[in-house]
FIVOMI-453425 format. One record per residue (C-alpha): chain; y, z negated, x. Coordinates in steps of 0.5 Angstrom, whole numbers. Layout:
<unit:A	y:Y	z:Z	x:X>;
...
This chain:
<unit:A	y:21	z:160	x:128>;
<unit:A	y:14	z:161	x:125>;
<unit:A	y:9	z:165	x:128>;
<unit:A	y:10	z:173	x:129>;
<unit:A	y:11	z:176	x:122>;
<unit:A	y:4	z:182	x:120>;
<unit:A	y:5	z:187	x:117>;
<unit:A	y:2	z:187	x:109>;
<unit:A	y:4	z:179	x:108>;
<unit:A	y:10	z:176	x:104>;
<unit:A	y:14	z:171	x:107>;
<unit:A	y:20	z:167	x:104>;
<unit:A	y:26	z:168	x:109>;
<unit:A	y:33	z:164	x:108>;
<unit:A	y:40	z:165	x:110>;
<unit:A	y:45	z:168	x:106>;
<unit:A	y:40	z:170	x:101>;
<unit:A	y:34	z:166	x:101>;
<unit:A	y:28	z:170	x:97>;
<unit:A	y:21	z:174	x:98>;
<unit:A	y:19	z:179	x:102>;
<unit:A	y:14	z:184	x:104>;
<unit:A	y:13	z:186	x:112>;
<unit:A	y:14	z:193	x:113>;
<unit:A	y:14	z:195	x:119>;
<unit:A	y:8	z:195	x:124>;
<unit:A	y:6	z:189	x:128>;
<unit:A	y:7	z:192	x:136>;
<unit:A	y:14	z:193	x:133>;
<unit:A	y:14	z:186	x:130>;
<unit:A	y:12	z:183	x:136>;
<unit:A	y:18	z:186	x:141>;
<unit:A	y:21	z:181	x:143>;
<unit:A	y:29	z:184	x:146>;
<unit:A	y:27	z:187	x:138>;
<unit:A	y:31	z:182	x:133>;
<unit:A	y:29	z:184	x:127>;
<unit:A	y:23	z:186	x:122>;
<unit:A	y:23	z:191	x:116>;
<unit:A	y:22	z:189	x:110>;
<unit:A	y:22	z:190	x:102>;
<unit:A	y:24	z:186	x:98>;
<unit:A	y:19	z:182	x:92>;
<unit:A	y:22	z:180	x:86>;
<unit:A	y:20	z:178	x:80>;
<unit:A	y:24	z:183	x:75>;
<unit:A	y:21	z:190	x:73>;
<unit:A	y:24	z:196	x:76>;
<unit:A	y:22	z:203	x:76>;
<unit:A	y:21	z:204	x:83>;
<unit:A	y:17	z:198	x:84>;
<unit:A	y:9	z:196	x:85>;
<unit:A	y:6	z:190	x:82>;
<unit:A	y:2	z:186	x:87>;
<unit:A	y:-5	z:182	x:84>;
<unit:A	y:1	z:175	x:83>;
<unit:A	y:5	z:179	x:79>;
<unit:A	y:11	z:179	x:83>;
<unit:A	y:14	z:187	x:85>;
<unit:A	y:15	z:190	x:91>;
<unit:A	y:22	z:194	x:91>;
<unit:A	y:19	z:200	x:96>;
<unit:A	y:26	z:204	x:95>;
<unit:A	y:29	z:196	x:97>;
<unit:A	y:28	z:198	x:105>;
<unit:A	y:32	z:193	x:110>;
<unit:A	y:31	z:189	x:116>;
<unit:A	y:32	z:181	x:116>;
<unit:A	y:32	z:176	x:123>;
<unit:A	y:26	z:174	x:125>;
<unit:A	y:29	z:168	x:126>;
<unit:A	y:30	z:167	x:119>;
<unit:A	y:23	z:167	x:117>;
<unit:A	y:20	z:161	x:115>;
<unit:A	y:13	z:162	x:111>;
<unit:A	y:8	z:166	x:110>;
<unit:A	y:6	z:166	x:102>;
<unit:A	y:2	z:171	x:101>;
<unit:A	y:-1	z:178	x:103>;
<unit:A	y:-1	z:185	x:100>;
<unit:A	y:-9	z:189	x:100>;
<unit:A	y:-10	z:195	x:104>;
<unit:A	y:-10	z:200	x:98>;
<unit:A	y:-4	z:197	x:95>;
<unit:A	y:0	z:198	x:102>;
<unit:A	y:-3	z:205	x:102>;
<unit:A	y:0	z:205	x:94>;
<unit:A	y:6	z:203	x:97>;
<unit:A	y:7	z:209	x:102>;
<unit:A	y:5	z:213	x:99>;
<unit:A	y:10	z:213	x:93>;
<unit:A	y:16	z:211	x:98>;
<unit:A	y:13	z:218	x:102>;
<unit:A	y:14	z:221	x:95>;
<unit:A	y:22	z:218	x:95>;
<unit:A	y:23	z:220	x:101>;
<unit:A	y:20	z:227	x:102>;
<unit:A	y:20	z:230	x:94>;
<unit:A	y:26	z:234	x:94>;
């Protein structure tokens, strides 16, 4: 496996569906090691209304929450800025708490 996943950057991961994603959760919980997995959001590059644009043009699916093995990680291609990870929480604060 490639190093520990960090928050705020975009990996590929493969398996059943290899694809993009963003690393959601906090790094002291990335690093557990009895905790198998790491949270992430998907990336993609089609236009959602639920989605963020990132400064490369691929969209992060911030209602697409789900959590993948880290053995499954494999390379680091990217990392998502500050502000836009607060952008990020915020709306996906916004979906979750807005009645």
């Amino acid at each position: 496996m490639a190093p520990p996943p960090r928050r705020d950057q975009v990996w590929t991961v493969t398996g059943n569906s290899p694809r993009r994603v963003l690393i959601y959760s906090g790094d002291m919980f990335n690093e557990l090691p009895d905790v198998p997995y790491v949270v992430i959001m998907e990336v993609a590059d089609e236009t959602d209304p639920m989605d963020v644009e990132l400064p490369d043009g691929l969209r992060v699916a911030y209602t697409r929450l789900d959590h993948v093995p880290k053995s499954l990680f494999r390379e680091v291609t990217g990392e998502v800025p500050g502000e836009l990870m607060e952008r990020i929480n915020t709306r996906l604060f916004m979906v979750i708490t807005t009645q």
